[in-house]
N, C-alpha and C positions, 0 to 999 in steps of 0.2 A: 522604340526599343523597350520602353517600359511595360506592355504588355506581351513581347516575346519572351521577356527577360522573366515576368510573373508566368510566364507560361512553363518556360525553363524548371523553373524551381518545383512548379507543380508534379514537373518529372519527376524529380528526386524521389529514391527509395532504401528505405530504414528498417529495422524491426521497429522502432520510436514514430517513425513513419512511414506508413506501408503505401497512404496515397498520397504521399508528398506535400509540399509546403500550399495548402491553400489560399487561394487570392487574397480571400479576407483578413489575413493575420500578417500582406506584408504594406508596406509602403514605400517606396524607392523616391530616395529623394539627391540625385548626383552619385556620389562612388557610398554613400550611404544605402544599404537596406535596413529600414527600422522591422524588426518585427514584435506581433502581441501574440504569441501564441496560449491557448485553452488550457494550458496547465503543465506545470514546471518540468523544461525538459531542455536548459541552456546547452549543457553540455554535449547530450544526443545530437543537438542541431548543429553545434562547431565541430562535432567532429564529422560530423555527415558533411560539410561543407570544403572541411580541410582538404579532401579527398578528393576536392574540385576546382583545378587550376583556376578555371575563370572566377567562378564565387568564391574564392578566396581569398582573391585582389579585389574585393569589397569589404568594406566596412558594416561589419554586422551592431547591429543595436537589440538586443534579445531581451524581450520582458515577459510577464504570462498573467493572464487573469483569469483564474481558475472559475468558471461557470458550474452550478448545479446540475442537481438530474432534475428536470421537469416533471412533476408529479404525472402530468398525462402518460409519462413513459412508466410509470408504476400503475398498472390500476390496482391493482390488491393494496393500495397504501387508503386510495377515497374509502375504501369500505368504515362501520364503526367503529372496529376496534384500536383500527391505527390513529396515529396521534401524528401530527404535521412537523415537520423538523423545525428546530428552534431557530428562533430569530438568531442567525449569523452562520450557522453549522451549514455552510454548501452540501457536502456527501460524506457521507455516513458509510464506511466500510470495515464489514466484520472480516478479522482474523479468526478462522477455526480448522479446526481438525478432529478426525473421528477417533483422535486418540490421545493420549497423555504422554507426554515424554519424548516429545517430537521436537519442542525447542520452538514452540509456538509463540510465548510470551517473549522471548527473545528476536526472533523474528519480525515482531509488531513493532517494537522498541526499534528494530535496527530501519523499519521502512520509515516510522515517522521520523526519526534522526536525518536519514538518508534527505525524505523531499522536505525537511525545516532547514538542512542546508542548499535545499536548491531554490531555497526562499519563500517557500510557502506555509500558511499557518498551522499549525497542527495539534491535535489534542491525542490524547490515549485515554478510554475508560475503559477500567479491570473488572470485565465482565464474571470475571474467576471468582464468584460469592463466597468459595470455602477454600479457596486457596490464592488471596493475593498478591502478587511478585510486584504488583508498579512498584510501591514503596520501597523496595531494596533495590532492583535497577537502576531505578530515579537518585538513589544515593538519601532520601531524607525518612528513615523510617520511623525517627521522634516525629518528624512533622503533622501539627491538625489543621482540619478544616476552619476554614470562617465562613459565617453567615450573612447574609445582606439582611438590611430588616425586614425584609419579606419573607426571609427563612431559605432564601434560594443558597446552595451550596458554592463557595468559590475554588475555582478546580488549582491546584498547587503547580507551581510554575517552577522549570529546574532544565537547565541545557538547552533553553528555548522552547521545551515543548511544555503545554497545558495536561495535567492528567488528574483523574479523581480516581477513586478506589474505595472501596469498605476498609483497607488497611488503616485507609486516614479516620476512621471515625473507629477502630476499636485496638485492643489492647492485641500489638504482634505475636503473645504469646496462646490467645485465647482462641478456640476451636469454635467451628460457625454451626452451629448443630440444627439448620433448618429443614426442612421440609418441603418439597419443588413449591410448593404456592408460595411461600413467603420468601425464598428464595429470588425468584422470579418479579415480584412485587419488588423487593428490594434493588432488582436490576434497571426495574424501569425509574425508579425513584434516582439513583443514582443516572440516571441520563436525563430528564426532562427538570429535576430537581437540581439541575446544577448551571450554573450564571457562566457558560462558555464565550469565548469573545468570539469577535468576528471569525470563525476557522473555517480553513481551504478545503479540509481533509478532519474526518475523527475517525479514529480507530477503533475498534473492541473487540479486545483482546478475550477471545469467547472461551470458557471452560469446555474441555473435550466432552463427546457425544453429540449426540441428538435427544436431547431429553426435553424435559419442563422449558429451562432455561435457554435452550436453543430456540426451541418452538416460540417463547414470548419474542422473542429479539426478534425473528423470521415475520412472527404476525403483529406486535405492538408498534416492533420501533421503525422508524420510516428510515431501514435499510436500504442505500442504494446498491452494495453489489457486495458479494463475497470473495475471499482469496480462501483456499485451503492449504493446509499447511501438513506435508508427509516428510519421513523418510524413504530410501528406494526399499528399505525391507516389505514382507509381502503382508507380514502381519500388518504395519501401519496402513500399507495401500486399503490393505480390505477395507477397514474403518476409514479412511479419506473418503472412498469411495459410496461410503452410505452417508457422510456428510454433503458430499456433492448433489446427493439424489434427493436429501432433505431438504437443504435450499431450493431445488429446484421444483418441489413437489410444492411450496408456501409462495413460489412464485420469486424469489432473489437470486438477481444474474450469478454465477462464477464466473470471475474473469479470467480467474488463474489457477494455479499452482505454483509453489513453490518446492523446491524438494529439497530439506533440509538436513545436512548430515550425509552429503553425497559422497564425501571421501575424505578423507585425513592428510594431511599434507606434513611427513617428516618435517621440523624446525631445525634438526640439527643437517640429513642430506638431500631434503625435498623431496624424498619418493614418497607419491601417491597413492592411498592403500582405500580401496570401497570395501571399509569395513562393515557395511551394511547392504552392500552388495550393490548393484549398478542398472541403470534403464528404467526405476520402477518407476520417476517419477511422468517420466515421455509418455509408459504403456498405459500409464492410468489417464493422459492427458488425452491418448491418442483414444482410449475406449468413451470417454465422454465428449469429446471435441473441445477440450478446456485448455487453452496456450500453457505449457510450464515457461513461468516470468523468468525462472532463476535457477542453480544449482549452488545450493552454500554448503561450504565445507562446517565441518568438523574443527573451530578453531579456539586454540588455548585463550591467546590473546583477548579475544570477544567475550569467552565464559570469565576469564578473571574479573576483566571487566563489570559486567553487568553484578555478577556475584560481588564485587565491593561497590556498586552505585557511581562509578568514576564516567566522566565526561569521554565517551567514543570517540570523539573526534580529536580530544585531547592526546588520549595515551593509547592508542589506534593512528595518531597520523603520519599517512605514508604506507599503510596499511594494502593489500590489496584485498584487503574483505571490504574496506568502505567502499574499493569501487565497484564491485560487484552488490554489495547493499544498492549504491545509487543508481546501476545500471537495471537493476530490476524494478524498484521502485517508478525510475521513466517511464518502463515499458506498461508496470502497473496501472498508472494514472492516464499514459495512451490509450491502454484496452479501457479504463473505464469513462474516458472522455467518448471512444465510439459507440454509448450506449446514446450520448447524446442525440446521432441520426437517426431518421424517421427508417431510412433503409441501411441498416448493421452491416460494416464491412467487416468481413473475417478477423476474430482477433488473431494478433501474431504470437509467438513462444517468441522463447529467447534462443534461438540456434543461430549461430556462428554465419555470418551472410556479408557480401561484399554489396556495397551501394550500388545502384543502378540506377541508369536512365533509362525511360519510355520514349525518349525523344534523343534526335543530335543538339549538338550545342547551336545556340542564337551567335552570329556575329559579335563583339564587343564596341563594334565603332557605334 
């Protein structure tokens, strides 16, 4: 029964799981299935399951150990310039966009919040050298840095998640007046220069373009994958879409899209308004072959938020942006968990799908 049953499950189909629950991540042990799945996706999986009279007269046990990206899957990271990811940082994914004003630094914020409540570790570094937001999101913008006595950076801890920034080492009032080299220089210093713990997941929260600062990140720092971060309007697309083509020209996957500001949701009578117009983020996904993970509104609640530093999960719960933050985030961490195969299964988008089996159902006796 135990290997129809692991056979069974392998059926199962998700956007979180496109080729279902693999043999190695379960173990059946009586009306118990323990499972370890490759990186935090508890909820994805109970609800896939709910969906399924017989797997849901079992006892699910759902844990995850997030595994890196194998350097053999980067070769542009062995060359000289690249530098080896630090002891404890699994993967490394840039937040960017080819434009300003997109709600990019917000977005970062809301995916590491999102997978540090689905229990995995998480950092943010504020890649933003002349304009940094960690420190006001994060709620501590008196707070400074400490030093180990090696001189390594310790990155400020706030809602669970680890973050560093230039905001922590200079005065919030003071204007960053550098020049792409020292710029750049100072981005890598703040990522190899800092004493991160054991994390699942780092962020970096990338300044818009393609410039100095881009290009180090793409060729210094041992980047496992990109997200890009648009609105549907056409101006943002265009520049998404020269961010897309720059990662992929330095050799760093996109996993995704996000498409950020996709419509306003009246608080007072719920009507729906795409004030920025609608489809842009699908046609840009569809012209590069890149999944869009998400569609995020336009929401009061989440700007107050972050603009006063206050805990998301706090005065956000019950929210339906936390679940759409968390259901993108899954889908995030799925597509960049299939970078892990030798041979790439299609990443998925996030469109609206019913589960399905590849198989009938196993007997239960």
């Amino acid at each position: 029964m135990s290997a129809e049953l692991l056979h069974y499950c392998q059926s199962l189909r998700s956007d979180v799981f496109p080729e279902g629950l693999q043999p190695d991540w379960l173990q059946i042990r009586g009306p118990v299935i323990h499972v370890q799945l490759p990186f935090p996706a508890a909820p994805a999986l109970r609800a896939l399951v709910k969906r399924d009279r017989m797997l849901s007269a079992y006892q699910w046990d759902i844990k995850h150990n997030v595994v890196p990206l194998p350097i053999e899957r980067r070769p542009d990271l062995q060359g000289a310039e690249a530098k080896p990811l630090q002891r404890g940082v699994k993967n490394v994914i840039a937040i960017a966009s080819g434009k300003g004003g997109v709600g990019k630094s917000a977005v970062t914020l809301g995916l590491a919040n999102a997978l540090s409540q689905l229990g995995a570790r998480v950092g943010i570094l504020d890649g933003d050298i002349y304009g940094p937001s960690l420190p006001t999101m994060l709620g501590n913008v008196d707070s400074k840095l400490t030093f180990t006595p090696n001189r390594k950076m310790l990155p400020v801890r706030s809602f669970g998640l680890e973050g560093n920034s230039l905001g922590y080492l200079s005065d919030p009032d003071d204007a960053t007046i550098w020049r792409g080299p020292m710029a750049s220089r100072a981005l890598e210093q703040l990522f190899f220069d800092t004493q991160w713990s054991d994390l699942d997941y780092l962020f970096i929260d990338m300044p818009p373009g393609t410039g100095d600062l881009q290009l180090t990140l793409a060729q210094k720092l041992p980047v496992t994958a990109a997200v890009v971060v648009t609105t549907p309007q056409n101006i943002a697309l265009a520049d998404a879409q020269k961010g897309i083509r720059m990662f992929r020209k330095v050799g760093v996957p996109v996993i995704g899209i996000i498409e950020n500001m996709s419509h306003y949701a009246c608080s007072a009578c719920g009507h729906e308004e795409a004030i920025f117009g609608e489809g842009g983020g699908v046609f840009l996904g569809d012209q590069h072959s890149v999944p869009v993970l998400g569609h995020w509104p336009l929401h009061v609640g989440l700007r107050r938020a972050l603009d006063n530093g206050q805990d998301l999960n706090r005065v956000l719960d019950g929210d339906s942006i936390l679940t759409t933050q968390q259901d993108t985030a899954q889908l995030l961490v799925a597509n960049l968990w299939s970078l892990l195969h030798d041979e790439i299964t299609p990443l998925v988008s996030s469109q609206p799908s019913q589960a399905k089996h590849a198989n009938s159902k196993p007997s239960k006796e």
